[in-house]
BAGUVO-325064 format. One line per field, with one value per residue (C-alpha): residue in three letters; x, y, z. Coordinates in Angstrom, 1 decimal, padded with zeros to 4 digits. Layout:
BEGIN
resn: c(ALA ...) .
c1: c(X ...) .
c2: c(Y ...) .
c3: c(Z ...) .
This chain:
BEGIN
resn: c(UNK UNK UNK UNK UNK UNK UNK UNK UNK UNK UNK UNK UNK UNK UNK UNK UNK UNK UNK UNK UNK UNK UNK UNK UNK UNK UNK UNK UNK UNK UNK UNK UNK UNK UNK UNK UNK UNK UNK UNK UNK UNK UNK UNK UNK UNK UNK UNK UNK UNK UNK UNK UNK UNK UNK UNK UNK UNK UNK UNK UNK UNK UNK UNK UNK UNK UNK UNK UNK UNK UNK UNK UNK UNK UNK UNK UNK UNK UNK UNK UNK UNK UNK UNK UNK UNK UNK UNK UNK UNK UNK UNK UNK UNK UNK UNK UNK UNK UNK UNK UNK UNK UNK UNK UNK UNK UNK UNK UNK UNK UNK UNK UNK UNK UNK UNK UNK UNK UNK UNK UNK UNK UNK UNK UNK UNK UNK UNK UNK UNK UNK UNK UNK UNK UNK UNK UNK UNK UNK UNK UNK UNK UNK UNK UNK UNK UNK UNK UNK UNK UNK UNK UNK UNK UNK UNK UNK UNK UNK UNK UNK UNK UNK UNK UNK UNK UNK UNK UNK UNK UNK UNK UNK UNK UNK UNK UNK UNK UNK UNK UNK UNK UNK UNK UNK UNK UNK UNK UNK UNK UNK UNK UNK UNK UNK UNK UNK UNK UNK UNK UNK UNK UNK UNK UNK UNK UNK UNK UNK UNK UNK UNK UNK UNK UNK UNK UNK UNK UNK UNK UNK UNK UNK UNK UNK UNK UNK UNK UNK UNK UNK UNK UNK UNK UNK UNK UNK UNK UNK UNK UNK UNK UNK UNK UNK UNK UNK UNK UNK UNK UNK UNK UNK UNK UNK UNK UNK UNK UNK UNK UNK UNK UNK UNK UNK UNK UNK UNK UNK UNK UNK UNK UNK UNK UNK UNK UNK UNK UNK UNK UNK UNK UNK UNK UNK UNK UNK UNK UNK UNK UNK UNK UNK UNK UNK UNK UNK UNK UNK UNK UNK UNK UNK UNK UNK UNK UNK UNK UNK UNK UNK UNK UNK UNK UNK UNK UNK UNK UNK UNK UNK UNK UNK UNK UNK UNK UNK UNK UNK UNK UNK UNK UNK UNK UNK UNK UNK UNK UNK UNK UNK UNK UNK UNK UNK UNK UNK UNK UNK UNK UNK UNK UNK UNK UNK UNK UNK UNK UNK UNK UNK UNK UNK UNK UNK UNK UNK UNK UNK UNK UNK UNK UNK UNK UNK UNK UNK UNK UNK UNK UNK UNK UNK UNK UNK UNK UNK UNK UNK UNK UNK UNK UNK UNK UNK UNK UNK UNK UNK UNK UNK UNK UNK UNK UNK UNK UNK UNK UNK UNK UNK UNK UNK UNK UNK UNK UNK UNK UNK UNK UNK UNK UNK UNK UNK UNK UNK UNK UNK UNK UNK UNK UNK UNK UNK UNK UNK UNK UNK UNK UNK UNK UNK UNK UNK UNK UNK UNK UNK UNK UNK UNK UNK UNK UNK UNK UNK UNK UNK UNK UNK UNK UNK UNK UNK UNK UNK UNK UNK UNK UNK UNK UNK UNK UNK UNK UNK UNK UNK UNK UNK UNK UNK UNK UNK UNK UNK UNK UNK UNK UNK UNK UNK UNK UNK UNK UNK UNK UNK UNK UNK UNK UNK UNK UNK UNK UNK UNK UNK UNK UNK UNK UNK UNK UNK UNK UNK) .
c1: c(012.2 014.5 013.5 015.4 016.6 018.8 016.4 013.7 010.4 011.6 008.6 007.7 009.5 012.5 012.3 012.3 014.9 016.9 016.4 016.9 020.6 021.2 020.8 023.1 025.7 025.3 025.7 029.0 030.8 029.4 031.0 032.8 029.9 027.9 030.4 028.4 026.6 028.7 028.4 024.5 024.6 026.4 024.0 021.4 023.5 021.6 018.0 018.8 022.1 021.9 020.5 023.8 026.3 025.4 025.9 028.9 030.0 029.2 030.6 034.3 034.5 034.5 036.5 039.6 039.3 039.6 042.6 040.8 042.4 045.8 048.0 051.3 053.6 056.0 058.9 058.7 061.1 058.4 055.3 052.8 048.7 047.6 045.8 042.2 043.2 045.2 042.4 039.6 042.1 042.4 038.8 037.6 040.1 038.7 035.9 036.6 037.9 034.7 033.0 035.3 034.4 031.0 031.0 032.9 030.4 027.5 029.2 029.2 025.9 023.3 020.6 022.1 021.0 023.0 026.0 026.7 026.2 028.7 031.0 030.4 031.3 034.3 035.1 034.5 036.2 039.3 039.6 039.3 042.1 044.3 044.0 044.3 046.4 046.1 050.0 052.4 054.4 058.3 058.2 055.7 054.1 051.0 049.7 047.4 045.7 046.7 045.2 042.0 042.1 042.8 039.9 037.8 039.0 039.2 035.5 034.8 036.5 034.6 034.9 030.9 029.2 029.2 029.9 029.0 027.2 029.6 032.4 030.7 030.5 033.8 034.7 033.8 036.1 039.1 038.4 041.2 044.3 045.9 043.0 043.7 047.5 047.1 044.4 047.0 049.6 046.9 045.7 049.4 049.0 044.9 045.4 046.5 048.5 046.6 043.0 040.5 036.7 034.9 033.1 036.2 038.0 034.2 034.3 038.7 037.7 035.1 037.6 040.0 037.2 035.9 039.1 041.6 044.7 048.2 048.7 051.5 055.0 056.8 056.3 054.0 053.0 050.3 050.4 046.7 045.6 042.2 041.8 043.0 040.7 043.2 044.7 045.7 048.7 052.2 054.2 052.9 051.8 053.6 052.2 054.8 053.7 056.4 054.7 051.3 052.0 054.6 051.0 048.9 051.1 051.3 048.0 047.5 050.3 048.6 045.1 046.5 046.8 043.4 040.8 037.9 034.7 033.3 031.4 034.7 036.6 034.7 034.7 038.4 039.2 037.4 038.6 042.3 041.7 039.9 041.8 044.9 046.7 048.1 050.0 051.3 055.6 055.4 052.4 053.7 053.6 049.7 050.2 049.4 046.3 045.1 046.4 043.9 041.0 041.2 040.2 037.2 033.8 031.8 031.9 035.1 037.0 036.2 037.5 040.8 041.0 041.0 044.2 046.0 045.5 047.2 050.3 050.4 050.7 052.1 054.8 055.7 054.1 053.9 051.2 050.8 047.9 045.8 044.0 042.5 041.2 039.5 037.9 036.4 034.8 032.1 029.8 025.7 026.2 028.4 025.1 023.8 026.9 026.7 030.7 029.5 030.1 034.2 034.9 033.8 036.3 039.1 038.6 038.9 042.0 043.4 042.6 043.4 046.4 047.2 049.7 047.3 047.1 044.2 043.0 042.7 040.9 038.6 037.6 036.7 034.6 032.4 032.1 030.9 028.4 026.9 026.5 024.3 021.5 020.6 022.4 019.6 019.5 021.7 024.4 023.7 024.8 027.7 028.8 028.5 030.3 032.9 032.9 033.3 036.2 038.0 037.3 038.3 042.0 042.0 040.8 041.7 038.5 035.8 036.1 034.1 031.5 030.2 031.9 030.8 031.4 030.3 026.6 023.1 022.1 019.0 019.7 024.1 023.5 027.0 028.9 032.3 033.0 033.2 031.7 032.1 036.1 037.9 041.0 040.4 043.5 041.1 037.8 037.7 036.7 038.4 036.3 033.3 031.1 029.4 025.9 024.4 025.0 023.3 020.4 019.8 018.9 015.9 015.5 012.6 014.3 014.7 018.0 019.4 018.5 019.9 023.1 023.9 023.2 027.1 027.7 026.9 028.3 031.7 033.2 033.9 037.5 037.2 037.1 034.3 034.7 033.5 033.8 031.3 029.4 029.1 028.3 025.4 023.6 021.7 020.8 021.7 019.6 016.8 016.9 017.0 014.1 012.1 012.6 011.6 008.3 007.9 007.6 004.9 002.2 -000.7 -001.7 -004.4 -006.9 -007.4 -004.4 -005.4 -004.7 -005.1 -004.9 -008.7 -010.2 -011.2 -014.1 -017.2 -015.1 -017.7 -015.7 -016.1 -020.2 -019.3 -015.7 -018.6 -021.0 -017.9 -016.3 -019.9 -020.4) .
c2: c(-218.8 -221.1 -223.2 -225.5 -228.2 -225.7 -226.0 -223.6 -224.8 -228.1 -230.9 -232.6 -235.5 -233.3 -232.0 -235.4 -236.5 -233.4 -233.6 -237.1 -236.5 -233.9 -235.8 -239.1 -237.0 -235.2 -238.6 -238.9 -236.5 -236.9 -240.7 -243.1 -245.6 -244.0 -244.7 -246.3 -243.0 -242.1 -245.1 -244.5 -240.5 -241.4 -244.0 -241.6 -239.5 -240.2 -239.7 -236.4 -234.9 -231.1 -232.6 -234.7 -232.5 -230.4 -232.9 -234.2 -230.3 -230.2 -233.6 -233.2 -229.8 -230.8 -233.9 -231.9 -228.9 -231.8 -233.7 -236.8 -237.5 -236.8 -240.1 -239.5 -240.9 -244.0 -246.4 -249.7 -252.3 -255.0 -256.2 -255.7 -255.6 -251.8 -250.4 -249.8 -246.1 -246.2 -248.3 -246.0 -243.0 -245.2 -245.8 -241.9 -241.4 -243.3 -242.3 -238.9 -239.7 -241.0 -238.2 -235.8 -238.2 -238.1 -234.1 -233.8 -236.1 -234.0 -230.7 -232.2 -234.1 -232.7 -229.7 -226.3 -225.9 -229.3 -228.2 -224.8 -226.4 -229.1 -226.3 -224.4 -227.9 -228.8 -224.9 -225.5 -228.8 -227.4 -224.4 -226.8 -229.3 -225.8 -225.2 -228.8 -231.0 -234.8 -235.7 -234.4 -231.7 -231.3 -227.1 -225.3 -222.7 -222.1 -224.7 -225.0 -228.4 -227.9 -231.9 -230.7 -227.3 -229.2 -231.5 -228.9 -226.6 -229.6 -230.5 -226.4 -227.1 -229.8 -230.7 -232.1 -229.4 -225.3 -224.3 -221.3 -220.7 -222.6 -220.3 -217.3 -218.9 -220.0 -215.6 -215.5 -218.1 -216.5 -213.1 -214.7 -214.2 -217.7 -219.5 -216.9 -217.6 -221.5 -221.3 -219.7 -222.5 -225.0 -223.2 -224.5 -227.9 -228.2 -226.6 -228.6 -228.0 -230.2 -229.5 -229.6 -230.1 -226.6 -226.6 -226.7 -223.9 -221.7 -222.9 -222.3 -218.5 -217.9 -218.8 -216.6 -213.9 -214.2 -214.4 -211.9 -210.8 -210.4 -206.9 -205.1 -206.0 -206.2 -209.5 -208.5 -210.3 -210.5 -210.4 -210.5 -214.2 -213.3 -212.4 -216.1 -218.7 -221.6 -219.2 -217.8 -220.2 -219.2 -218.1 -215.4 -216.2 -214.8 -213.5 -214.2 -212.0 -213.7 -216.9 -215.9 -213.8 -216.8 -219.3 -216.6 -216.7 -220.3 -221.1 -218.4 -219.9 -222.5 -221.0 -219.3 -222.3 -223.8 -223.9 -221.9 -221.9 -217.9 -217.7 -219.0 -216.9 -213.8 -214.7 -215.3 -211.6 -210.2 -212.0 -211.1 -207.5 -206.7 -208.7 -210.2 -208.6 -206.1 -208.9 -210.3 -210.9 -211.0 -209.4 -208.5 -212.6 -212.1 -210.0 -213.4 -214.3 -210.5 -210.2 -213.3 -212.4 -208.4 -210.5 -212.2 -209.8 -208.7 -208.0 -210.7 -208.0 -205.4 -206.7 -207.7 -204.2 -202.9 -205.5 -204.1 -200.4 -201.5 -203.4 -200.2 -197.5 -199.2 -201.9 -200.0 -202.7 -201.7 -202.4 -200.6 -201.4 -201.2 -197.7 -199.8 -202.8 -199.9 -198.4 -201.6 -202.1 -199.4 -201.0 -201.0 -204.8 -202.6 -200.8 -204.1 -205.4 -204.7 -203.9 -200.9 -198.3 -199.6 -199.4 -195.5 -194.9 -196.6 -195.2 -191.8 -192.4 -194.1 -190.9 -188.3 -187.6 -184.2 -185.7 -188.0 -187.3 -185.4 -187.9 -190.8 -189.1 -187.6 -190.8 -192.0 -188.8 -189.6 -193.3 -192.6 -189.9 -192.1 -194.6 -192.0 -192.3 -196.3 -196.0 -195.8 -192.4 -192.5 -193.6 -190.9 -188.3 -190.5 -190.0 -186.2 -185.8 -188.0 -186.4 -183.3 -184.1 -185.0 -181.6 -180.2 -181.8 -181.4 -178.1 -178.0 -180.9 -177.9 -178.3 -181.2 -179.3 -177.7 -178.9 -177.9 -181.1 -183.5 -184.2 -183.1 -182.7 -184.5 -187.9 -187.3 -187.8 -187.2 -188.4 -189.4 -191.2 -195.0 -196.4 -200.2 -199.3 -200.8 -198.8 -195.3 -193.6 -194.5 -193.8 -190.2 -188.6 -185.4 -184.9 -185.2 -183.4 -184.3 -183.5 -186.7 -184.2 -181.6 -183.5 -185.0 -181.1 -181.8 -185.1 -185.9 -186.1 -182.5 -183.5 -185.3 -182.2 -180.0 -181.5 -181.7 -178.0 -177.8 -178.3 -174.7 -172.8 -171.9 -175.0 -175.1 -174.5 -177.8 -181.6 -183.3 -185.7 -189.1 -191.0 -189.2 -188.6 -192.6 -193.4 -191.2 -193.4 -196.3 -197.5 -194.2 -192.0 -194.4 -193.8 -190.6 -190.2 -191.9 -190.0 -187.1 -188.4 -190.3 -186.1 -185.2 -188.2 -187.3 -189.3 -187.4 -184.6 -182.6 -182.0 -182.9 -180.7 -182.2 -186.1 -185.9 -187.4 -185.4 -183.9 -185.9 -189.8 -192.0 -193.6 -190.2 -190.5 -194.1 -193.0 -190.1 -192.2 -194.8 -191.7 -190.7 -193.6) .
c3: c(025.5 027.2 030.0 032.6 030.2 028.2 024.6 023.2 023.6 024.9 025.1 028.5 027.6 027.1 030.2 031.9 029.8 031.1 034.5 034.6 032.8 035.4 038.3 037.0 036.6 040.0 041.0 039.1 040.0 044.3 043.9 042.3 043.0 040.3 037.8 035.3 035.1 032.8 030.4 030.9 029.7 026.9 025.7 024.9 022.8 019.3 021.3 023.0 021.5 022.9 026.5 026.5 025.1 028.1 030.6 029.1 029.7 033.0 034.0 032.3 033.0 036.6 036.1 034.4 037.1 040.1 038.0 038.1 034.5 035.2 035.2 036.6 034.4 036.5 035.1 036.4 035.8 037.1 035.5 038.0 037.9 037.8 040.7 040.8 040.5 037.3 035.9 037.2 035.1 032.4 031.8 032.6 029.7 026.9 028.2 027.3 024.4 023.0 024.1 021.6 018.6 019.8 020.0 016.7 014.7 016.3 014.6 010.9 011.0 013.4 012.5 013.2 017.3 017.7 015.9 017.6 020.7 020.4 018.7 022.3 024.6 022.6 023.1 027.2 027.4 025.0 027.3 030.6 029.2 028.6 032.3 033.6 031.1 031.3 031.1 032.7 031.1 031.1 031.1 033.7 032.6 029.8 027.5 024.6 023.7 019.8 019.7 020.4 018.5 015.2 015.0 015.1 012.4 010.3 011.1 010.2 006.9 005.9 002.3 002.2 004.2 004.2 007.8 007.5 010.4 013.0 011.4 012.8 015.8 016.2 015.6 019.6 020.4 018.4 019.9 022.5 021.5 022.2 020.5 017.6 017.4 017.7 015.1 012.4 013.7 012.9 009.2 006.7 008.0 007.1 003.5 000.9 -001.9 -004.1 -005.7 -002.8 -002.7 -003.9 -000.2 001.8 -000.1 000.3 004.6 004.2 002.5 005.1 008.0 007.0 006.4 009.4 011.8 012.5 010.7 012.5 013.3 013.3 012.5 016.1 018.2 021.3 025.0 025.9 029.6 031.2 031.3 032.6 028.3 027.3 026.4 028.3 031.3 033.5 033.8 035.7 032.4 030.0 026.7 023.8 021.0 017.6 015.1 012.5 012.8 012.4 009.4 007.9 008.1 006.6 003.7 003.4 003.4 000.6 -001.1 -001.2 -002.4 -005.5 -007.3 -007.2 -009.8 -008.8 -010.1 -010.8 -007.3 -005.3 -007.4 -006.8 -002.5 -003.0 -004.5 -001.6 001.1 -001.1 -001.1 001.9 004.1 003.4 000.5 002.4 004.9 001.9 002.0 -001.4 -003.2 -006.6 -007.2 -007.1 -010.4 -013.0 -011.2 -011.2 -014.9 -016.0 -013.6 -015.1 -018.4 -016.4 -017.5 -014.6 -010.6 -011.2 -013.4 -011.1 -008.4 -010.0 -011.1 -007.3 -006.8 -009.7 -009.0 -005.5 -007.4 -009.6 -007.0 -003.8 -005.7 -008.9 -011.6 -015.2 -016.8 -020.4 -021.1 -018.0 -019.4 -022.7 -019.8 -017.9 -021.3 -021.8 -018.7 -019.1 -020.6 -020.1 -017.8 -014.9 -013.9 -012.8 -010.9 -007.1 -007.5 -009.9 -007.0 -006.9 -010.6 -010.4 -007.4 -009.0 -012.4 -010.9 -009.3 -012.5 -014.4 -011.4 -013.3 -015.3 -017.7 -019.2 -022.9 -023.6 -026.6 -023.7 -021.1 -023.5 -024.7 -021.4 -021.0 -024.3 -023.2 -019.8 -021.5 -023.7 -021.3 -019.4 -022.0 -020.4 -016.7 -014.1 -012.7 -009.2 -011.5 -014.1 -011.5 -010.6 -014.2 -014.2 -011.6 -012.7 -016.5 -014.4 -012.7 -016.0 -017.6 -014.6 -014.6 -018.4 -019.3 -023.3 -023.0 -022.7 -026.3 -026.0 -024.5 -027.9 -030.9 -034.1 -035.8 -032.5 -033.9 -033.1 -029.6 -030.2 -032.4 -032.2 -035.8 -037.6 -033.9 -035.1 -031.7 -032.3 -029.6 -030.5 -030.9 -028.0 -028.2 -026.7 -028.6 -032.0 -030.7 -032.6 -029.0 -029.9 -032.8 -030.9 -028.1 -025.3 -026.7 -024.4 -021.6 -022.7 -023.7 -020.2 -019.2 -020.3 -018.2 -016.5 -012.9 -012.1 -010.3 -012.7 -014.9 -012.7 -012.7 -016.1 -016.3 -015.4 -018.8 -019.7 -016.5 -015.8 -014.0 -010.6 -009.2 -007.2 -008.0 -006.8 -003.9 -006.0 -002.4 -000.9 -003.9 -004.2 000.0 -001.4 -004.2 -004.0 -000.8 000.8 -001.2 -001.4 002.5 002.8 000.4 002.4 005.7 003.9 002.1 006.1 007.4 005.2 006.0 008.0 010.9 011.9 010.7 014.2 015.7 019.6 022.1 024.6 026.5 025.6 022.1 019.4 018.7 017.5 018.2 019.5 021.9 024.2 025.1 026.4 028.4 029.7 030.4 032.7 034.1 035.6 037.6) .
């Protein structure tokens, strides 16, 4: 609940303090008398910060939509005294410009209500000065106050404080495409090339998370003002794709060569992969950083593999040994890394090929089978499918299925596969079976039992969709689950028949007895 003075549950004193606000500046802005208003609302800044940041809103956005800011600039070849006006102008002025330190020093060191207020007044006031500029300008036509804009972003990427949650707000103000453009203009300029606090490159990650990418590659106009935060204005504003791209890659120039501690760089290969890798000029210079992170264990390696695999198949790298890298990643710590689902889907591309010698791929079919006896049981049927798929491409593998020298079904006594081998050309796979899959018919899931019954039935004529198969598992099934055991509760013993109560409640002699009178 919000009430008059603008806060959640405000206090009576707040509310006094609020209306009393309101009415000096009603004063202000009726006439110049009032004047010191001004001085007065700003005084009470540190006692009532949201009350006066909404004032301070209301007053200048009036002020710069009436021009009472402007100052006409004149050449004089006298000294004279100025006029009351000019100093009237003069003094608004630095009024205002104490008002923007003020506003900016509430976003970095107020609670969190504070801050995304002052984030929204700066927004108002930045939007109001687009419209209205305070100095004359040479060229007519649409303007964008980048002295305002910068402060800000540098106040979101604070090198002391996570931002977090003024970043998200600050999405709504970049939804406008000016605000968008002038905030990529702004990005090269704020990212330095040297070693930066480990909270401004998390707040300069989430920024470019959160923002939008250039689309595209053709420059485009955009011609309705009513869609830009500081129009309309005469002249359209112009959208250059060239330049928005050029920053992006600047400012990830830039990024690549920081140290990053494992958190950072695990945000930094997302924000890389999901976002901006493919707007990349040059992406095949990403290949060192990937190379080392691939050698990073867990959700880290994972995610490097995903960047590789995109190197590999869209810009033609050669990497030799990217198949032995893969083999070792399957080991019993993936099943508790929340990237687990990813490594699945890029391992089955990796090994979607037919020419794949048959000594490799059955060596990642014996890994992944043996790693069924301790993976929890959505994964295990992640793996059949998967080990399906690769017998399915590779038929001389049905071998595998029954060897006579692959060990015991029940101990894989006698197994020749070297699991603790990390090179899958000498793991002995070959000379094994898959004897962990036929063990788990017996399993005590009957689904997970069901599906390794494959193993002994002619194989189906079509891969396995491993996507879908993975949108699935986990959450998805856990869900789904649930709605079905939801159908089967009983809520009540007598199914009623009608609006009236069932038979024998008590409440219905007393509703007879009510009803009667």
């Amino acid at each position: 609940m919000t009430d008059a003075s603008g806060l959640p549950g405000a206090t009576t004193g707040q509310r006094a303090m609020s209306r009393l606000l309101r009415q000096r500046a009603q004063e202000f802005l009726a006439s110049r008398k009032h004047a010191n208003n001004l001085v007065d609302i700003i005084g009470h800044w540190d006692e009532s910060t949201c009350l006066c940041l909404l004032t301070i809103e209301t007053i200048f956005a009036e002020v710069l939509k009436r021009g009472d800011m402007y100052l006409e600039r004149s050449i004089t070849l006298t000294i004279s005294e100025p006029s009351p006006e000019s100093r009237y102008v003069t003094w608004l002025r630095n009024c205002y410009e104490e008002v923007w330190k003020k506003i900016l020093v509430s976003m970095e060191k107020y609670r969190s209500i504070t801050q995304l207020q002052a984030l929204t007044t700066a927004t108002k006031l930045l939007a109001e000065e687009g419209k209205a500029p305070l100095e004359p300008r040479d060229q007519a036509g649409y303007y964008f106050p980048l002295n305002r804009l910068k402060p800000i972003l540098m106040t979101l990427l604070s090198p002391e404080k996570d931002n977090a949650n003024l970043i998200s707000r600050f999405q709504e103000i970049v939804e406008y495409p000016d605000a968008l453009y002038y905030t990529w203009k702004c990005l090269p300029s704020l990212t330095p090339k040297r070693q930066p606090q480990e909270i401004y490159i998390k707040n300069l990650l989430e920024l470019v998370d959160k923002i939008p990418l250039p689309k595209g590659d053709e420059e485009s106009k955009v011609s309705d003002n009513k869609e830009l935060l500081c129009g309309p204005q005469d002249a359209t504003f112009t959208w250059d794709q060239t330049a928005v791209k050029r920053a992006l890659n600047k400012v990830w120039g830039c990024v690549m060569h920081w140290e990053l501690t494992p958190q950072l760089h695990k945000q930094l290969l997302l924000v890389l992969l999901e976002r901006v890798m493919p707007h990349l000029e040059k992406p095949i210079l990403l290949t060192d950083f990937l190379m080392d992170s691939l050698d990073v264990d867990g959700p880290v390696g994972v995610l490097a593999l995903q960047g590789v695999f995109v190197l590999v198949t869209k810009h033609n790298l050669e990497y030799p040994n990217i198949f032995t890298k893969l083999y070792s990643m399957f080991e019993p710590e993936i099943f508790h890394t929340k990237y687990k689902a990813r490594l699945f889907y890029l391992s089955d591309l990796f090994l979607s090929s037919t020419h794949l010698p048959e000594a490799l791929v059955a060596a990642f079919a014996k890994r992944l089978a043996r790693l069924t006896l301790v993976a929890p049981p959505e994964d295990i049927l992640i793996i059949l499918l998967f080990v399906g798929n690769l017998l399915l491409r590779h038929p001389g593998l049905k071998r595998l299925i029954d060897h006579p020298q692959g060990g015991e079904v029940a101990s894989g006594a006698g197994d020749p596969f070297l699991m603790e081998e990390r090179d899958p050309l000498l793991s002995n796979a070959l000379l094994s079976s898959l004897w962990e899959i036929r063990a788990l018919q017996w399993h005590i899931l009957p689904s997970i039992a069901s599906a390794a019954r494959f193993i002994r039935e002619p194989l189906p004529s079509v891969e396995y969709d491993m996507a879908s198969a993975l949108e699935r598992t986990g959450g998805h099934l856990f869900d789904r689950e649930l709605k079905n055991k939801v159908r089967d509760i009983m809520l009540t013993f007598e199914r009623p028949n009608s609006m009236a109560l069932p038979k024998g409640e008590k409440l219905l002699q007393y509703w007879q007895l009510t009803s009667t009178h």
